[in-house]
N, C-alpha and C positions, 0 to 999 in steps of 0.2 A: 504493500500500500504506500511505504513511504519513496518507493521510487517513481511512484504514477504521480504522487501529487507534486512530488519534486521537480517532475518532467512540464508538469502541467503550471506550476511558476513559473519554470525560466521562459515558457514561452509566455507566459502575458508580459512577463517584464522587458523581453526583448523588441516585441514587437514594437514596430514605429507607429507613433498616432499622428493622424491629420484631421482637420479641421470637420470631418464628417461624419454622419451618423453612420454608426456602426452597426445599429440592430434595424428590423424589418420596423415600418411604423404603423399604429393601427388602425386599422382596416387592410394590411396586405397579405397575402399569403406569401408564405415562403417553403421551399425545397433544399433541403441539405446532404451532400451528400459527405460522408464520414467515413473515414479508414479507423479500426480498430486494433489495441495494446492492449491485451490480457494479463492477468494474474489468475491462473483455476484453484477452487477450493482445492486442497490436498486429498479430501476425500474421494474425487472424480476419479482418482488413477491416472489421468493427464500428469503432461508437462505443466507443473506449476511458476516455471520460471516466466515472467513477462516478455513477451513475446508477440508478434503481428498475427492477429489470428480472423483477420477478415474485415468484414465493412458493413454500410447500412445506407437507409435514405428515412429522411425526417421528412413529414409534410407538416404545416403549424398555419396557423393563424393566430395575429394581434388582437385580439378581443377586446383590451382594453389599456392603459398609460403602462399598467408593473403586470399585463398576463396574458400568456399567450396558451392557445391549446394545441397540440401536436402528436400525431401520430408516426410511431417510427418500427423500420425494420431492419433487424440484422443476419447475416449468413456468416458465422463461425466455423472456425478448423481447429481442434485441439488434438495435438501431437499425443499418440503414447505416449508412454515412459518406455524408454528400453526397447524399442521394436513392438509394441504390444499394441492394443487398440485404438485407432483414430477416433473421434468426434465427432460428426456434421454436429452443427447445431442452426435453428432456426426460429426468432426470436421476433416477436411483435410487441409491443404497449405500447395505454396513451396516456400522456405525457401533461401535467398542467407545471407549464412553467413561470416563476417569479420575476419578474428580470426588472435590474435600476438603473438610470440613468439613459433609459429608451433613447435618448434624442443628441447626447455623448459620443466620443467615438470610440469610446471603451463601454462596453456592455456589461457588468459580471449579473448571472442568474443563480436559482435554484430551482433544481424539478422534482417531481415526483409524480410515480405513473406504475400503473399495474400490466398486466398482461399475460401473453402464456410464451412455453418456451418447448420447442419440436426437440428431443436429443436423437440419434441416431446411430448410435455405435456399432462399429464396420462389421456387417457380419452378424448383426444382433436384432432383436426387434428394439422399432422407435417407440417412444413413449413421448407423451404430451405434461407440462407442470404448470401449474399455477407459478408465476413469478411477481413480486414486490419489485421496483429500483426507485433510486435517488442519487443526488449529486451536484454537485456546481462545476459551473462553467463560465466562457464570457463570450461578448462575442468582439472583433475591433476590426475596424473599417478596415477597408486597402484600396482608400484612394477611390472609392465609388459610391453613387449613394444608393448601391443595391448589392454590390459583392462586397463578404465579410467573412473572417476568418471564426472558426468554430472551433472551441477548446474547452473539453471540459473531462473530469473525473465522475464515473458512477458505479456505485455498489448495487450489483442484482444477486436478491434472495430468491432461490428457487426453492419451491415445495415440492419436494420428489416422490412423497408418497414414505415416510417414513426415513429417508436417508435425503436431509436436507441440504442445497448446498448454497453457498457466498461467494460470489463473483466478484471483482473486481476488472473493469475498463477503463484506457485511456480515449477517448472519441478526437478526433482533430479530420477538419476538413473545411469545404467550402460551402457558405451561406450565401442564398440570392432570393432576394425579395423581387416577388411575384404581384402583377396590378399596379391599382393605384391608392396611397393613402387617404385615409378617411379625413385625416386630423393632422397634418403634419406640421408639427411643430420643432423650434429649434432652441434650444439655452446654452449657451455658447459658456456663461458663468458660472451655469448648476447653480445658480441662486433661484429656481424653481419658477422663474416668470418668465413665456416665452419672450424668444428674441422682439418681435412682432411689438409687442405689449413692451418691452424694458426700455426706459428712457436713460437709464445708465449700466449699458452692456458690461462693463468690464471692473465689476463689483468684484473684492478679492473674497476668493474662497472660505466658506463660514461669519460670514456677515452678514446680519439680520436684514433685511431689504422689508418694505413696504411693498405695494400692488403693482407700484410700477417700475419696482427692479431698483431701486433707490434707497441707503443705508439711511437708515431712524436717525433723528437728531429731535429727540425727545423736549429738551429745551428750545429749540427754531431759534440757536445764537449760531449758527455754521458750520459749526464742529457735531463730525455726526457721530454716534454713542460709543462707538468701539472706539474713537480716538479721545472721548473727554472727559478728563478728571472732576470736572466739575459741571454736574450730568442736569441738575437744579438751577442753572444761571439765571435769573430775572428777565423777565421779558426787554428788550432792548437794550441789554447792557451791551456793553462792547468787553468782548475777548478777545485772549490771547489765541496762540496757535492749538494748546490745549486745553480750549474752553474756557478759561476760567476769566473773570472777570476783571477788566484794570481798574483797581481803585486811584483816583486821584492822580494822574498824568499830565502834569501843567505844561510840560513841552511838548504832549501829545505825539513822542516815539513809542509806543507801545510799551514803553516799560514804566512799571507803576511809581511811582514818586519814591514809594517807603524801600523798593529795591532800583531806584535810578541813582548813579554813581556819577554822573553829568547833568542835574537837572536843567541846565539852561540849553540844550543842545537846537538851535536854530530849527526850523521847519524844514521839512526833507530831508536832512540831510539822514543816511544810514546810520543805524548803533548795535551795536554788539548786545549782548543779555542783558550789562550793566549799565545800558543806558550811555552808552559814551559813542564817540563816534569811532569809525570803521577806521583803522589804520593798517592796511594789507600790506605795504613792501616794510611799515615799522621804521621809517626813516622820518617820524616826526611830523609829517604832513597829514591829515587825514585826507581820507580819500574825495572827499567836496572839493579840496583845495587844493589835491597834488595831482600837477600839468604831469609829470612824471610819477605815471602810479607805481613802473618795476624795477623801484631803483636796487643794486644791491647791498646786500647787509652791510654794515659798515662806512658809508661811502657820502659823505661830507653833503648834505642840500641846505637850497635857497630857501626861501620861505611858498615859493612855489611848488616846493618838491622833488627840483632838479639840482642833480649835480653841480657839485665845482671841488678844482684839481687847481692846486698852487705846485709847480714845478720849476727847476731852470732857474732859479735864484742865484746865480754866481758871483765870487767874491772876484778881485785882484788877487793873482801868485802870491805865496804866503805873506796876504792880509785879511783884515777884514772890512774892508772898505768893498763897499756892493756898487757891483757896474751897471752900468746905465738900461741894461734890458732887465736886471735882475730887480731894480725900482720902479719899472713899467709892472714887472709881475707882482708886484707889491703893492702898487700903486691898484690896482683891481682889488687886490683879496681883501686890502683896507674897504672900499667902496660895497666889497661884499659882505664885510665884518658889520659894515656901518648900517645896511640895509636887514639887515637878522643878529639884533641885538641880546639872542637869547645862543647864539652860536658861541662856542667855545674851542680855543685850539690849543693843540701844543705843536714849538718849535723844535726841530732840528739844526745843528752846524755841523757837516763834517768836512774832513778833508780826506786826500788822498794819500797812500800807505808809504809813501817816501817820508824821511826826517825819523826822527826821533818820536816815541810816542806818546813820552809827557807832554811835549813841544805842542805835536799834532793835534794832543787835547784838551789846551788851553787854546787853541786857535780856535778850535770847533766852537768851544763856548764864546769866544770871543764873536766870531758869525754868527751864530746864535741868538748873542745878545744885539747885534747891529741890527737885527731885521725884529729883531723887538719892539727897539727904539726907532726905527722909522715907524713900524704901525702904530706907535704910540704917538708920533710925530702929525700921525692920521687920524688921530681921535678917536682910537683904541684905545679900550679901559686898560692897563696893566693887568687887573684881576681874571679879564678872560684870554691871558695867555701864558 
């Protein structure tokens, strides 16, 4: 038994789904025909090992959304044991099937169905039984909206007249719906209102929907139930993303006064949870106000948000007296120092690795301090540099 239902997972699992109904819809008939995987009761004298032991044909009808009626027949071969006596067997019952998600393109059912069963043993007289079965199955599209794949496990108890026996089948074959549908509908969400009727198709699975395919929002604040922590809001209040209510909002960024960390944050502009505004590249500019929003980490801006690079400051040979291009670039970073009064820098002097290196680094500080004292000269505070 556990290698039929084994067998009979991997193919639901493997099979590909597509967009279409998998099962017959109701009012159609449908015809199936099925190749059969045996297990024989050990008491028959058969090979009980699982094995292909013949086939069948299903006839059904959809009667109703979850149940279909069908009648099926099968022609079985069960091998001796050892050279010993073959089998015919010939099998009818009918069949009331349970079957979910009709309109899906994965089908899974359950049936149950009586009937009787021809045995004929090679050489013997035949006899007729009373037979019981059950079982699950599914059925899953293949890309048509009438041929479907048939997969399913069933147990048949045969009454033998005092030596009773238990069957076990694997069924697998092909399904094709016959006619025309009565009623054919489609729910593409399985949130159980057809497509036709649902005014919001693509409702995430296990969410509660009203008539016309559309999740509850109990309170009518926007936030529908599955997403809202506070399910009671007042009629007209304004909420947040999770329903709940902004008390007292005087900048009216959506964050409530008593957790806003920037209360005065201008109109429009974006804020973070805390109420502050959006600072994305984190170079001091928020993002209202920075012309350069991707500046990198680290990297000196204007009050616009954009860069600036002081380079090329050169002294005279071992001095420190600054040459005339080196006061041009100096003569800028003052002009930029003076226009973003909340900027702060620090200076460099070096020199290069000839001389002596006490020498070399009293010189450094010496340049260092010359280009201090010009930007000081420029109406640089001392304290921001």
């Amino acid at each position: 038994m556990s290698r039929v239902l084994s067998s009979l997972a991997f193919l639901m699992i493997s099979l590909p789904a597509t967009p279409l109904m998998a099962s017959e819809q109701v009012g159609q008939f449908y015809v199936d025909g099925l190749f059969t995987g045996a297990i024989a009761d050990d008491d028959r004298g058969v090979d009980d090992d699982f094995d292909f032991a013949g086939g069948g044909l299903a006839l059904g009808y959809a009667i109703s959304e979850h149940f279909n009626v069908e009648f099926t027949g099968q022609m079985l071969d069960f091998d001796g044991i050892g050279g010993g006596v073959d089998v015919d067997q010939d099998s009818f019952s009918f069949n009331l099937v349970n079957i979910y998600n009709r309109a899906a393109n994965f089908s899974p059912y359950v049936l149950g169905g009586i009937g009787w069963v021809n045995s004929n043993p090679e050489g013997f007289q035949d006899n007729d039984n009373f037979q019981i079965q059950g079982g699950l199955g599914a059925k899953t599209d293949l890309g048509s909206d009438r041929l479907s794949l048939r997969t399913e496990a069933i147990y048949r108890w045969e009454d033998a007249r005092g030596d009773n026996f238990g069957d076990w089948f694997l069924n697998i074959g092909l399904s094709y719906a016959l006619g025309q549908a009565s009623n054919v509908t489609r729910d593409s969400d399985s949130d159980g209102v057809d497509d036709d009727r649902d005014r919001c198709p693509n409702t995430p699975i296990g969410a509660v929907v009203d008539a016309s395919g559309c999740e509850l929002d109990g309170d009518n604040d926007g936030v529908v139930d599955r997403l809202d922590e506070c399910p009671n809001t007042a009629r007209g209040a304004k909420v947040n993303a999770v329903g709940c209510a902004i008390v007292g909002d005087a900048d009216k960024d959506g964050v409530a006064d008593d957790a806003d960390q920037c209360p005065g944050t201008p109109a429009g502009v974006a804020v973070d949870a805390t109420g502050c505004p959006i600072d994305a590249d984190g170079d001091g500019v928020v993002n209202s106000n920075d012309q350069c929003p991707n500046t990198a980490a680290g990297v000196l801006v204007d009050n616009r948000g954009c860069s600036f690079q002081l380079e090329g400051v050169n002294f005279a040979t071992n001095s420190a007296q600054i040459l005339q291009e080196g006061r041009n670039r100096l003569n800028a970073a003052g002009d930029f120092l003076q226009a973003n009064p909340d900027v702060r820098i620090v200076i460099e002097g070096h020199t290069d690795s000839r001389g002596d290196a006490g020498y070399n680094m009293r010189l450094s500080e010496s340049r260092a301090e010359a280009a201090k004292d010009y930007l000081g000269s420029r109406g640089v505070a001392g304290s921001r540099m």
